[in-house]
C-alpha positions as CSV (number, residue, x, y, z in Angstrom):
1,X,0.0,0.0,0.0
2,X,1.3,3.2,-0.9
3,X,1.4,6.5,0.9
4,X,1.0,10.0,-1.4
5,X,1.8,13.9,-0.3
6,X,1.6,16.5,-1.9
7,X,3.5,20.3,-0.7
8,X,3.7,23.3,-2.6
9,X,7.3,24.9,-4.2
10,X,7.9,26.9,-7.0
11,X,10.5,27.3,-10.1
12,X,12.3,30.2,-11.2
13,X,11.4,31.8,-14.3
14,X,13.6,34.4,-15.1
15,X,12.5,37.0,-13.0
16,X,8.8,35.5,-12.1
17,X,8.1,32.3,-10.2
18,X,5.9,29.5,-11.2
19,X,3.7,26.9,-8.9
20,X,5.4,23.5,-8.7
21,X,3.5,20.8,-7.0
22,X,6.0,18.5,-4.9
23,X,4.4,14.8,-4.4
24,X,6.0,12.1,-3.1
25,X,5.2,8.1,-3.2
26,X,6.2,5.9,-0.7
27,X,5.5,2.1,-2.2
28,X,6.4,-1.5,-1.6
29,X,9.8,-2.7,-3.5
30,X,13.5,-2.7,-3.4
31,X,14.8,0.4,-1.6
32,X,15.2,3.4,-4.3
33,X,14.6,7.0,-4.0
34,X,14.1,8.9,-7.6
35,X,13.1,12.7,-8.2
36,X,11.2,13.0,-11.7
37,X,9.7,15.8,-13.8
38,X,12.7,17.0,-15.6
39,X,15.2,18.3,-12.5
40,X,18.8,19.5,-13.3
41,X,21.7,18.5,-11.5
42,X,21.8,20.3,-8.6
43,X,17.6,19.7,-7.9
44,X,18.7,15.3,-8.8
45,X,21.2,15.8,-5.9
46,X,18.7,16.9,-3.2
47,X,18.5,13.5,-2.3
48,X,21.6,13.0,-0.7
49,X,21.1,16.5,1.3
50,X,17.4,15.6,2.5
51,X,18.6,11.7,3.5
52,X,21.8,13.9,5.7
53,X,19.7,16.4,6.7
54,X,16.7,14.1,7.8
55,X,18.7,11.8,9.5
56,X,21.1,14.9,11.5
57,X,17.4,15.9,13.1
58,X,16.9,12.1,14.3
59,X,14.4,10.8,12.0
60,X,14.1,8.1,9.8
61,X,16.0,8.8,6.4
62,X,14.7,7.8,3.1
63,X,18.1,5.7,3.0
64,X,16.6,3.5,5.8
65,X,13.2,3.0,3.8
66,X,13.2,-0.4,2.4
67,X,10.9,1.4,0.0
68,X,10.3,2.4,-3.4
69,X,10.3,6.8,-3.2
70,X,9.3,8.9,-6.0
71,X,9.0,12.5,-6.0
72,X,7.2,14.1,-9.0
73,X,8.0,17.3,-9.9
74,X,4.7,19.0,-11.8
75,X,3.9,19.9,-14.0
76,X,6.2,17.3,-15.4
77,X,7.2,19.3,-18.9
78,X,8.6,22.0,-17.6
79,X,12.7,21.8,-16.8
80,X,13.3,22.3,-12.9
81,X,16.3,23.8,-11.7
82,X,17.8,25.0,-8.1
83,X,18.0,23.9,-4.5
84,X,14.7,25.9,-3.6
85,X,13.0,22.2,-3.8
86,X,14.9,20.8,-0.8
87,X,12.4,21.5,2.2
88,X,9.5,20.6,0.2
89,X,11.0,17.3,-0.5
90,X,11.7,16.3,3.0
91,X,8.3,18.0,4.3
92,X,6.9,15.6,2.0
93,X,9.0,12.7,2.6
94,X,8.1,13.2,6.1
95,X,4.1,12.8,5.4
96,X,3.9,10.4,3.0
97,X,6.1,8.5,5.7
98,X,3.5,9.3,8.1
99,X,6.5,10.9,10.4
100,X,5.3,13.9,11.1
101,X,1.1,15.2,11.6
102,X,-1.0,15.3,8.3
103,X,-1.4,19.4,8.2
104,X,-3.6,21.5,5.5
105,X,-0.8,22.5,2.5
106,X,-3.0,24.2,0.2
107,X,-2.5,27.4,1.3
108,X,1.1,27.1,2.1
109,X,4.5,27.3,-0.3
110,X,8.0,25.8,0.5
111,X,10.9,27.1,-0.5
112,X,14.9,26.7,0.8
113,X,18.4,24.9,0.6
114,X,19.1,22.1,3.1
115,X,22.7,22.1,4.6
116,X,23.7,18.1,5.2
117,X,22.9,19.7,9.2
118,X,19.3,20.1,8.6
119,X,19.7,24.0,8.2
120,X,18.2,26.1,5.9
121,X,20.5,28.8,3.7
122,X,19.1,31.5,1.3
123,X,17.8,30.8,-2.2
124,X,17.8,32.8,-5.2
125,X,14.0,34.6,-6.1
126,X,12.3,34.7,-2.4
127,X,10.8,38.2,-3.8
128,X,8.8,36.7,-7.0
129,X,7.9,33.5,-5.2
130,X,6.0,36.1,-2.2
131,X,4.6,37.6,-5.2
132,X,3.4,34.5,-6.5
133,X,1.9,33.4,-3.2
134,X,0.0,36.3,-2.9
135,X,-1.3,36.1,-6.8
136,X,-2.4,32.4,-6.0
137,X,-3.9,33.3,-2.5
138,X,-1.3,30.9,-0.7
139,X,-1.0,33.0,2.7
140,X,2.0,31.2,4.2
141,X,5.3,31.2,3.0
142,X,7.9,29.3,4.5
143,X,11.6,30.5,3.6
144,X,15.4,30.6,5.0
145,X,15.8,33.3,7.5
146,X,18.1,35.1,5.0
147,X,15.9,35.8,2.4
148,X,12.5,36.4,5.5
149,X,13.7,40.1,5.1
150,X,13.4,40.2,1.7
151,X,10.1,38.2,1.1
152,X,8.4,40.1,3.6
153,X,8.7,43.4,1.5
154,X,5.2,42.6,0.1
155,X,1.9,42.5,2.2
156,X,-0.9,40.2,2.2
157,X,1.8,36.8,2.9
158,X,2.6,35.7,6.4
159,X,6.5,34.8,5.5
160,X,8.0,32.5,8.3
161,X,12.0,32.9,8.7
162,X,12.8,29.2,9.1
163,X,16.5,28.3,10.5
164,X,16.3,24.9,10.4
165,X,14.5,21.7,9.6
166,X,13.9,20.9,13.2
167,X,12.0,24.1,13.4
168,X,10.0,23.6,10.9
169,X,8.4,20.4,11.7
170,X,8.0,21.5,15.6
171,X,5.8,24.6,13.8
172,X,3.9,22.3,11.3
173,X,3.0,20.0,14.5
174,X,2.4,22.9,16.8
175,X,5.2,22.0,19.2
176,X,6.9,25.6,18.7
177,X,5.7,28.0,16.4
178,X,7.7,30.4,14.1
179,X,6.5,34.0,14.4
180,X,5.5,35.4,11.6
181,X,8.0,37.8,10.0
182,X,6.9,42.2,10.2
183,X,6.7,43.6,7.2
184,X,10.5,44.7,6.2
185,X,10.9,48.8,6.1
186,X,12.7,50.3,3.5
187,X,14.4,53.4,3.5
188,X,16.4,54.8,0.2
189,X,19.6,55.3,-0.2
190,X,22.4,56.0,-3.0
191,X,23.7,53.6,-4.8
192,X,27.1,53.3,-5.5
193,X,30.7,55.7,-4.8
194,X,30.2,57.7,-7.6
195,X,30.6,61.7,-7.8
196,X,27.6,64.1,-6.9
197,X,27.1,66.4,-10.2
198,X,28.6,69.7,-8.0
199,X,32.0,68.1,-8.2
200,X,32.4,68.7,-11.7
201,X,33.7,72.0,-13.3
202,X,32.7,73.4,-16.6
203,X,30.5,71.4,-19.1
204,X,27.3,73.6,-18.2
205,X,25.7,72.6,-21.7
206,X,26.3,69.1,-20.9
207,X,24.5,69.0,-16.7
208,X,21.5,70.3,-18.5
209,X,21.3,67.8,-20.7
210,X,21.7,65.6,-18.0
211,X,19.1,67.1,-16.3
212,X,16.5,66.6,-19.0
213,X,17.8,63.0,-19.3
214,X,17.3,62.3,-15.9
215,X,13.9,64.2,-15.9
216,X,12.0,62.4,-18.4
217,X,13.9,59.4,-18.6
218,X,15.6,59.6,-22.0
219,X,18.6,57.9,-23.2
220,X,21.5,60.0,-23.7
221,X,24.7,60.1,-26.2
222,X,27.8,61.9,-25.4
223,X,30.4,62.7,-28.0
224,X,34.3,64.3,-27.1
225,X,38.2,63.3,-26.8
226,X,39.4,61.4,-24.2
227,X,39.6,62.9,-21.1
228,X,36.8,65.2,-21.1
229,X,35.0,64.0,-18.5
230,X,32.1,61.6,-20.0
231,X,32.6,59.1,-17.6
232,X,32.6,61.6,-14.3
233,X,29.3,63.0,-16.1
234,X,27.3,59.7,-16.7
235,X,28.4,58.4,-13.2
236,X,27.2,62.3,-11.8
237,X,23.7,61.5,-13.2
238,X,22.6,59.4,-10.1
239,X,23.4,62.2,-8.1
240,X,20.5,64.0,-9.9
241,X,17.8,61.2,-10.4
242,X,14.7,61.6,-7.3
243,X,14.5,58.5,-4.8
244,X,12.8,54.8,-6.3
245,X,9.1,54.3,-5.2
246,X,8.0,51.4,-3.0
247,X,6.8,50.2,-6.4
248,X,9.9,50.4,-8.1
249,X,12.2,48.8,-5.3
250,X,9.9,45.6,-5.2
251,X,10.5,45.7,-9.1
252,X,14.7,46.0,-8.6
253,X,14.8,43.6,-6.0
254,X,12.9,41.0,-7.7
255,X,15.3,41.1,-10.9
256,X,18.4,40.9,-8.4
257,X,17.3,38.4,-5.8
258,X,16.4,36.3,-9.2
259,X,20.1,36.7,-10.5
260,X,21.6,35.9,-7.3
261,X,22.8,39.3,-7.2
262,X,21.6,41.2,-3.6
263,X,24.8,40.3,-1.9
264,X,23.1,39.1,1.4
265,X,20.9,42.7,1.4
266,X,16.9,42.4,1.5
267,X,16.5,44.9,-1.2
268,X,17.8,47.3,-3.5
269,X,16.7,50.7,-2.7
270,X,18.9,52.6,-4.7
271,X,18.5,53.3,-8.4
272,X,21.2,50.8,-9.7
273,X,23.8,52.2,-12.5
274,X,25.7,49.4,-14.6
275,X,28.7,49.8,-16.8
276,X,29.1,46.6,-18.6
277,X,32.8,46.1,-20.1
278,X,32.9,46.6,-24.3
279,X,34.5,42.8,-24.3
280,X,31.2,41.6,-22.6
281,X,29.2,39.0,-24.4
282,X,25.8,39.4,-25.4
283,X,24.1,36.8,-22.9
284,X,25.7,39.0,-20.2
285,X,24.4,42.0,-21.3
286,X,20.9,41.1,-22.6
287,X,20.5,38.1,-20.9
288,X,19.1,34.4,-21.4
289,X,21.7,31.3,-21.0
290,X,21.2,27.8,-20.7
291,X,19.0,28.2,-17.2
292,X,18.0,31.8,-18.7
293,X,18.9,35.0,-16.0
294,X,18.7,38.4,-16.1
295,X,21.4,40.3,-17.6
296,X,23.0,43.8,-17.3
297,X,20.1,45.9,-19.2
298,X,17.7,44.0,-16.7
299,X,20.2,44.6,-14.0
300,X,20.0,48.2,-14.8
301,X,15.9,48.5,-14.7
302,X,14.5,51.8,-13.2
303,X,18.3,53.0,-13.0
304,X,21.4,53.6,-15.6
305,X,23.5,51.1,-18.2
306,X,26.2,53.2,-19.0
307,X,28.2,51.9,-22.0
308,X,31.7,54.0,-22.3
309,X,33.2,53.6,-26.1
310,X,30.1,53.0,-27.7
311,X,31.3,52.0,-30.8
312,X,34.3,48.9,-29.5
313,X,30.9,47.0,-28.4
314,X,30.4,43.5,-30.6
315,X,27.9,45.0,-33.2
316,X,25.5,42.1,-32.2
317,X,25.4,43.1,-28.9
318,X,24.4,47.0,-30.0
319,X,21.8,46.0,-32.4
320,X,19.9,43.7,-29.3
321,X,19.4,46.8,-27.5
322,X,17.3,48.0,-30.1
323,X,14.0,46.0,-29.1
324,X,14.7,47.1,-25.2
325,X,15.4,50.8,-25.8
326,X,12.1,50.7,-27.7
327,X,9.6,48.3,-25.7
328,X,11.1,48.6,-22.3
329,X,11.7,44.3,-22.3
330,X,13.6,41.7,-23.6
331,X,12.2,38.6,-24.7
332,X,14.5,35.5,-24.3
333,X,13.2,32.8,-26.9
334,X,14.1,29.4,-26.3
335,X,12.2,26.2,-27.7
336,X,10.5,25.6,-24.9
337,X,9.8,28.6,-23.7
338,X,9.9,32.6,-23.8
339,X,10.3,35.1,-20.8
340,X,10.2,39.0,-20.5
341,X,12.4,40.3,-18.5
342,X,11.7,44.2,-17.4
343,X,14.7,46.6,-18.8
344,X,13.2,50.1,-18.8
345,X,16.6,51.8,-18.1
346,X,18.5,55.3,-19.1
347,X,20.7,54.6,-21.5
348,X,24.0,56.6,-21.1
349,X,26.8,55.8,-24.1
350,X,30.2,57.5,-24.1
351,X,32.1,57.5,-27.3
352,X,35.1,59.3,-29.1
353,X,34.6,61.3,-32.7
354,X,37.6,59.0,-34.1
355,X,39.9,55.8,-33.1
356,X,42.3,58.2,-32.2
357,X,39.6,60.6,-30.3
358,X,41.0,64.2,-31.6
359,X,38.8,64.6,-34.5
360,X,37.3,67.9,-34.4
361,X,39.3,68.8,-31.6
362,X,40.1,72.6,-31.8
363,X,44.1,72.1,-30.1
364,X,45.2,68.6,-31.1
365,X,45.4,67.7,-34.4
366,X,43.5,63.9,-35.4
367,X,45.7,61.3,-37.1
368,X,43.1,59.4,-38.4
369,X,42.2,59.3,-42.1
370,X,38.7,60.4,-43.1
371,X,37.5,56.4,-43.8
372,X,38.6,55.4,-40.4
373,X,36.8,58.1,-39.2
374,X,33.7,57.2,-41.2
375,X,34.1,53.3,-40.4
376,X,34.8,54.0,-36.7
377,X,31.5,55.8,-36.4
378,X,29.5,53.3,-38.7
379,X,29.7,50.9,-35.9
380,X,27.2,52.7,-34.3
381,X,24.5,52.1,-36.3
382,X,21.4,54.4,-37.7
383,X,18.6,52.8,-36.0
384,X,20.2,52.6,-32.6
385,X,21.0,56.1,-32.6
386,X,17.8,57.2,-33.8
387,X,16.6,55.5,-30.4
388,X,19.1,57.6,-28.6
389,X,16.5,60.9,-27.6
390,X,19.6,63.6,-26.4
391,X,23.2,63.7,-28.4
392,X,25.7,66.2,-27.4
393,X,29.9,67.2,-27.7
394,X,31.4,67.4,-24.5
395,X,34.4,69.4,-25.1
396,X,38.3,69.9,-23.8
397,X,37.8,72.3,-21.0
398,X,40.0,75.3,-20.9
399,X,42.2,75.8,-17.6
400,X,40.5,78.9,-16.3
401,X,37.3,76.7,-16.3
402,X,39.2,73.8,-14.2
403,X,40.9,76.1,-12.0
404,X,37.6,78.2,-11.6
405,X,35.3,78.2,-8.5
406,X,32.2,75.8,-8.9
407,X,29.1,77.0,-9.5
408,X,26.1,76.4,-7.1
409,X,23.6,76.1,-10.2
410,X,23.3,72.3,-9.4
411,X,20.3,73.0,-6.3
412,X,18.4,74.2,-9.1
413,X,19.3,71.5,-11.3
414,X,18.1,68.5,-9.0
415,X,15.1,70.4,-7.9
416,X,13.6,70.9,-11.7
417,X,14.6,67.3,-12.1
418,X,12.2,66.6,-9.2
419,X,9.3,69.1,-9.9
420,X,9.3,67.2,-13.7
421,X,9.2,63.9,-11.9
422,X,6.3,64.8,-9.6
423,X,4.8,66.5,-12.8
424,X,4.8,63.6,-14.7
425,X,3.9,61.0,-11.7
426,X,0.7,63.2,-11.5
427,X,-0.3,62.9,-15.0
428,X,0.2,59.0,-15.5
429,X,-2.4,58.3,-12.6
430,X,-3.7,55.2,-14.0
431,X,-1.0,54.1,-16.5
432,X,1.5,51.2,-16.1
433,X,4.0,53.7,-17.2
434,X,6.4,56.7,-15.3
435,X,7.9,59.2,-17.4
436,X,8.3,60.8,-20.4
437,X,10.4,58.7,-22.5
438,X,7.6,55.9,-21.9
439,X,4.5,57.8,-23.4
440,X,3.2,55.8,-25.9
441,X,2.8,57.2,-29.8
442,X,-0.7,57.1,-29.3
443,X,-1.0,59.0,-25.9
444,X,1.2,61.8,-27.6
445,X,-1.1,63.9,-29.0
446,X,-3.1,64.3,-25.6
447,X,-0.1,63.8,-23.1
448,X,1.8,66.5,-25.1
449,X,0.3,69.8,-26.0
450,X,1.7,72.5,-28.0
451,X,1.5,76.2,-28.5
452,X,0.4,77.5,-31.9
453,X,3.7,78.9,-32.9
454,X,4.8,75.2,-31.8
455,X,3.1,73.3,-34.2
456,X,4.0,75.7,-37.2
457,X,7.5,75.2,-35.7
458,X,7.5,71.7,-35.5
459,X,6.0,71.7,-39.2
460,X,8.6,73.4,-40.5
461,X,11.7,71.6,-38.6
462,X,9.9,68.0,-39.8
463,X,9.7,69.3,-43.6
464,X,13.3,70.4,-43.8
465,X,15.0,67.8,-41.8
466,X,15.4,63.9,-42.5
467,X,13.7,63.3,-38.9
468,X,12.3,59.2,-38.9
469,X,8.8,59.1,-37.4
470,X,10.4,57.5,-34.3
471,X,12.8,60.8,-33.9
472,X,9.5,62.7,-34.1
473,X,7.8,61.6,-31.5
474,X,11.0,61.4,-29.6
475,X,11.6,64.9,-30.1
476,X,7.9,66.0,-28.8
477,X,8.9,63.6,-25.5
478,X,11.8,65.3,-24.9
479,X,10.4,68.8,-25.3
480,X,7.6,67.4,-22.6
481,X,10.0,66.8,-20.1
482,X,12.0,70.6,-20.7
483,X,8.4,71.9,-21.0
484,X,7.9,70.2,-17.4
485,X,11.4,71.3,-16.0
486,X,9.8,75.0,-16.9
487,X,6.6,74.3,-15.1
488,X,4.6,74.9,-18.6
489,X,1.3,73.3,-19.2
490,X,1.8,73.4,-22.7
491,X,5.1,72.9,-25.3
492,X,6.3,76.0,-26.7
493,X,8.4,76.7,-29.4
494,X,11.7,77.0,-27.5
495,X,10.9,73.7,-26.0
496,X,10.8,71.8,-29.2
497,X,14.1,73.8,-30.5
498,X,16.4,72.9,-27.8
499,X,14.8,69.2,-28.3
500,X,15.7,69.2,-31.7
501,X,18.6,70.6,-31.0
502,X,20.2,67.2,-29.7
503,X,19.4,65.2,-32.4
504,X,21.4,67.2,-35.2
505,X,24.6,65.5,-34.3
506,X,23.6,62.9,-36.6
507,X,22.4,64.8,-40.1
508,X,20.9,61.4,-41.4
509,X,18.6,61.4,-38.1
């Protein structure tokens, strides 16, 4: 006669989690123990922990079953992966071995490593998996104490911190219960050792359009010779971008608990700024793999990807960031399956005029020929620039400038920055979206009005420039967010000229 339990767990799916039911069949036979439904090498090894772990807490191991044990892993068609199924293996064992007290599991989830001691470390994704309890109406979630903290961002989930598997099966029996974990505060922070935007001299032209990047959320090009200070600039622009929501730190922590990537905190509160290296590979960068993950753009969601020399990037790599800039996501296709990840990011490139980075330069002659300079910025491609909103020279500062007092314009900076973000938070009550850059085409026209003279002026700049659709509605965005930086209902003509005065870098755009 056999004996059948079933506990609840769930799977990883790049950044979401999915409901995995656990059963386990005890039956007559030779002794074997087997774990089905397509698990990967780490989730086939959880035998060995659970038998150490159940026999370190002084009960009867699967080992010492002269039984036949199967655990099914369902659904069975979908690949399994981790060492989140541990606990719910042994819970399991345990009641289909009638070793511990039958107990209600429908409304309860599993999730957490088993050391060979019967403790419980962290697992990657304890974030999505409270978020998929509460979407399924599963009000208790059981997890390691190291990832309690971070589960217990969201409300509407009792999380229990768990420490070991001793613990755990004195709560389920009501020996000794766990008390349920408070709700985790948050407080913001800044991310990162970078410099605040007052520490750097000169390049006036260039913190304004900072500003507006920062403002409405638009992707931002930046052309000059080395040693001009595009790197201190893009690095400055955290110091200038307001505080994440509640909304948006639940959103950052899920994508970096599900990469492994909080570094034993409970939640990223800071707006996250990546810089990818030009050698990196394109799984790195977009994302995806054999067991697909998150990867730098998604890393970099609600914050900034800063990519310095633009144009040494593989051109494979450039061209994938085409479909994010645009949409927001990345889809990672596979044959079995396809995930979105979230990469809704400000996009902040660096790059020199020429290999040698002098062209142009008004002291230092260029030693480049005029096809390298044409084929050195050819790898940057039409289309991806044409998704790039502000493009601007940041050039050699002159000594009295470096040696000159700073200026104390930056206040005003940052607090524009903010008024245009509460502007903007105010008039997407309702939509899925948060600035600017994310207004959809078809919201333009009502989310953007202009002035009389504006719409002559825009007439007349669209009829005498080679603008692509895209770079018109781009230009419109960006003279939203100036528009809101000036506290101005409506979009005037000056507006939409300094907006289209950052795309004619490019005289094909």
């Amino acid at each position: 006669m056999s004996n059948i339990s079933k506990i609840f767990s769930a799977e990883l799916e790049g950044v979401d989690a999915r409901l995995i039911e656990v059963e386990t069949d005890i039956n007559v036979g030779l002794h074997s123990f087997n774990i089905v439904g397509l698990a990967d090498k780490a989730l086939s090894e959880a035998k060995e922990r659970v038998n150490s772990a159940l026999k370190n807490i002084g009960v009867k191991a699967p080992n010492k079953e002269n039984r036949k044990i199967v655990v099914n892993l369902a659904p069975a068609d979908i690949k399994k992966a981790g060492s989140q199924y541990d606990i719910a293996i042994a819970i399991g064992y345990l009641l289909a071995s009638q070793q511990i007290k039958d107990f209600d599991s429908e409304d309860k989830i599993f999730a957490g490593e088993l050391s060979l001691s019967g403790k419980l470390r962290p697992i990657n994704g304890a974030l999505s998996i409270a978020r998929l309890a509460k979407k399924l109406g599963k009000k208790n979630l059981f997890v390691p104490k190291g990832n309690a903290e971070e589960a217990a961002i969201l409300q509407g989930v009792n999380v229990f911190a768990v420490g070991s598997l001793n613990e755990l099966v004195d709560h389920l029996e009501g020996r000794s219960l766990i008390v349920c974990q408070p709700e985790t505060q948050i407080a913001c922070r800044a991310g990162g050792d970078f410099p605040d935007i007052s520490e750097i001299k000169g390049q006036e032209h260039a913190k304004r359009a900072l500003a507006i990047a920062a403002a409405g959320g638009h992707n931002i090009l930046m052309f000059g010779p080395p040693g001009t200070g595009k790197t201190m600039l893009a690095q400055a622009l955290n110091s200038i971008l307001p505080q994440p929501s509640l909304d948006e730190i639940v959103e950052m922590t899920q994508i970096y608990s599900s990469a492994g990537e909080l570094a034993g905190e409970p939640f990223v509160n800071y707006r996250p700024f990546r810089a990818p290296h030009h050698s990196a590979s394109l799984v790195s960068v977009v994302g995806g793999g054999q067991n697909p993950r998150p990867g730098e753009i998604s890393l970099a969601h609600r914050g900034v990807l800063f990519l310095d020399e633009l144009p040494e990037f593989h051109r494979d790599l450039l061209e994938a960031l085409r479909q994010p800039l645009e949409s927001g996501k990345v889809m990672i296709s596979r044959s079995r399956q396809s995930l979105n990840l979230p990469s809704k990011f400000i996009l902040v490139a660096a790059m020199n005029p020429c290999p040698c980075g002098f062209y142009g330069d008004a002291e230092k002659a260029c030693r480049c020929s005029a096809y390298e300079v044409f084929r050195y910025q050819k790898k940057v491609s039409g289309p991806l620039l044409d998704r790039i909103d502000i493009q601007i020279d940041v050039p050699r500062l002159k000594i009295s400038e470096l040696r000159g007092e700073k200026k104390k314009s930056e206040d005003g900076l940052i607090k524009k920055v903010l008024a245009a973000r509460k502007i903007q938070a105010e008039r997407f009550v309702g939509h899925k979206f948060l600035t600017n850059s994310e207004i959809p085409s078809k919201l333009s026209e009502k989310m953007i009005p202009l002035e009389k003279p504006a719409e002559e002026f825009l007439k007349e700049i669209f009829d005498r420039s080679m603008i692509s659709a895209r770079g018109y509605y781009r230009i419109l965005k960006v003279a939203r967010t100036i528009a809101d930086m000036e506290m101005s209902d409506k979009v005037n003509a000056n507006h939409l000229a300094e907006a289209f005065s950052y795309r004619v870098k490019n005289p094909e755009l």
